[in-house]
C-alpha positions, 0 to 999 in steps of 0.5 A: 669742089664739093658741092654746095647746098641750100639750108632747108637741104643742109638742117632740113630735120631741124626744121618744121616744114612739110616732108615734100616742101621743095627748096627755093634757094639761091644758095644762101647761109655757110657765111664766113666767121672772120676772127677779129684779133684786135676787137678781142683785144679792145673788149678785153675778151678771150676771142672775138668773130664776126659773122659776115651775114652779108655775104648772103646772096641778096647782101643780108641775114634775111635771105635764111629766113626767105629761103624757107618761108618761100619755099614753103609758101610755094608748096601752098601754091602761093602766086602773090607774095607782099612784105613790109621793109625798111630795105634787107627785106624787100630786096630778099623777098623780091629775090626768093619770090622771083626764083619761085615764079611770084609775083612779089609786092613790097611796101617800104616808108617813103624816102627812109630806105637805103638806096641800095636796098631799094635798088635790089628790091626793082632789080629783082623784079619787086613791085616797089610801093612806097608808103607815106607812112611809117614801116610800122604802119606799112606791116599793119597794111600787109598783115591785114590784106594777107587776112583779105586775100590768099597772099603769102606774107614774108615778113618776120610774123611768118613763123617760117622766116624765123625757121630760115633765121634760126639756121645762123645759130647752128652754123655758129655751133658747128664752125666753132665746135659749141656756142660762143659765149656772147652774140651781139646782134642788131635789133629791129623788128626783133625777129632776127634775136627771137629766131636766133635764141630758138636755134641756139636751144633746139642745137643745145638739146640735141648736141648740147654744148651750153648756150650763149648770152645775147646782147641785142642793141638798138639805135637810141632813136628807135629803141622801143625794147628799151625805153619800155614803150613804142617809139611812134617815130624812130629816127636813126642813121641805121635804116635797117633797124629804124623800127618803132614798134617791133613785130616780134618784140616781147618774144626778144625780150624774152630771148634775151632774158632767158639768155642771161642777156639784155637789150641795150641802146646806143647812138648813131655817132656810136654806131658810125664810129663802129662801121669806121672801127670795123672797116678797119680791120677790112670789113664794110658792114651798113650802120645797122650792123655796127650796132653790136660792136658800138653796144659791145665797146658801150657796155665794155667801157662803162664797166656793165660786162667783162668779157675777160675769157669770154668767146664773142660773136658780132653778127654783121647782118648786112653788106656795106654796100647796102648803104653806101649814101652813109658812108659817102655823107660822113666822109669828105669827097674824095680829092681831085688830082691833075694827072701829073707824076709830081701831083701824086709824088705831092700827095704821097709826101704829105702823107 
């Protein structure tokens, strides 16, 4: 078996880190890129993938971008390490931090944080503080107290996280021999789109190959980048992205111009339908990462893009089970059977 190695061992040249920056890794990136036949055939486009983020080893895109601000942090000497998060980030910092020997605070709105995000984030070692406030109000905490004091910030204004996140665009040119035509992605805090766009032009420079449109979509209740203003409080069934005032928010638009893009808002009735779409054809993704299929068919249906020809990726951020409360909420308990051979013969003949 070949063996497997960390990102900033795999593209360190494409990287702006200190020659001797050791790797703290758990081993993240090289994610599936699972072809979706029938969503191609829905949208009307030549081919259709997702890149299955998830399977990251905290569950979520943010362990590349974790992975080499960490590592980088631990060259510095770093001891303490804090993030501000809605979830994916806690439980990543905990993780990169613990493997590094920090200690790791983090800060996330009270009550508005999927269980097993936060689950991950203790399971890990963090130190879990929950803000009576909004996350935007909880980065402007951490940004300020890493001003006071020599503690290491790991959310997305840390230029290195974006270092780490830009991989996933050089890992779709290499498993596709060349950029897709259309990445569709979700969009929070806005650092993911911003680093992504990043990768795709550093790979186009030194290997050419074209670049692609990206399509960032937001939740319509927390939808700073479209309505053109914050949002001072974001309500959406997709946690991940429940953000009112993206950190990285005029570099995504900027991204998405230059791309030939755009940033486009949908529903949560969208985005559930989206996650019941996906799981049928056997991928479990959180809300937050069916929020590209849902602005893909939005977009598709009310004829603002023709994907006729066109190659696609949707970037599936996080694991379903980072979120199971949402699924269990939308679905009806699950049936209560005698344990009987004629009860489950009635079952199966109503079927």
């Amino acid at each position: 078996m070949p063996a497997r190695h960390g990102l900033i061992d795999r593209y360190r040249p494409y990287l702006s880190l200190p020659p001797d920056c050791p790797q703290v890794t758990l081993l993240e990136g090289d994610t599936p890129l699972i072809p979706m036949p029938s969503l191609a055939q829905e949208l009307g486009a030549a081919q259709v993938w997702a890149k299955v983020e998830g399977l990251n080893p905290t569950g979520s895109f943010k362990d590349r971008g974790m992975t080499v601000a960490v590592s980088e942090a631990a060259a510095r000497g770093a001891r303490i390490a804090i993030c501000a998060s809605t979830g994916n980030t806690a439980a990543s910092a905990a993780a990169y931090a613990a493997r590094a020997g920090m200690r790791c605070l983090v800060l996330v709105p009270e009550g508005k944080v999927a269980l097993g995000k936060l689950a991950g984030a203790l399971a890990y070692g963090g130190q879990v503080l929950q803000l009576k406030g909004s996350f935007d109000q909880a980065l402007d905490l951490v940004r300020k107290i890493c001003q006071r004091h020599p503690i290491a910030l790991l959310n997305s204004l840390n230029p290195f996280r974006l270092e780490g996140q830009k991989t996933l665009a050089f890992e779709l040119c290499e498993q596709l021999g060349g950029a897709p035509d259309w990445v569709a992605l979700p969009v929070g805090n806005a650092g993911n789109i911003t680093a992504i766009w990043m990768g795709f032009r550093q790979f186009n420079q030194r290997h050419g190959g074209g670049l692609p449109h990206l399509l960032g979509v937001q939740a319509a209740g927390a939808a700073p980048l479209v309505l053109g203003h914050p949002v001072s409080q974001p309500e959406t069934v997709a946690t991940a992205i429940r953000i009112g005032r993206p950190a990285r928010g005029p570099q995504a638009l900027e991204a998405a111009a230059q791309s030939g893009g755009r940033i486009v808002a949908v529903s949560d009735e969208a985005i559930m339908a989206g996650q019941r779409r996906l799981a049928a054809e056997g991928l479990w993704v959180e809300p937050a990462s069916a929020a590209p299929y849902a602005g893909l068919h939005q977009e598709v249906t009310a004829g603002r893009l023709r994907l006729a020809g066109q190659r696609v990726v949707i970037v599936c951020t996080g694991h379903g089970l980072k979120d199971p409360g949402s699924v269990l909420q939308a679905v009806p308990p699950a049936r209560s059977l005698p344990a009987s051979l004629e009860a489950l013969e009635e079952v199966i003949h109503r079927s």
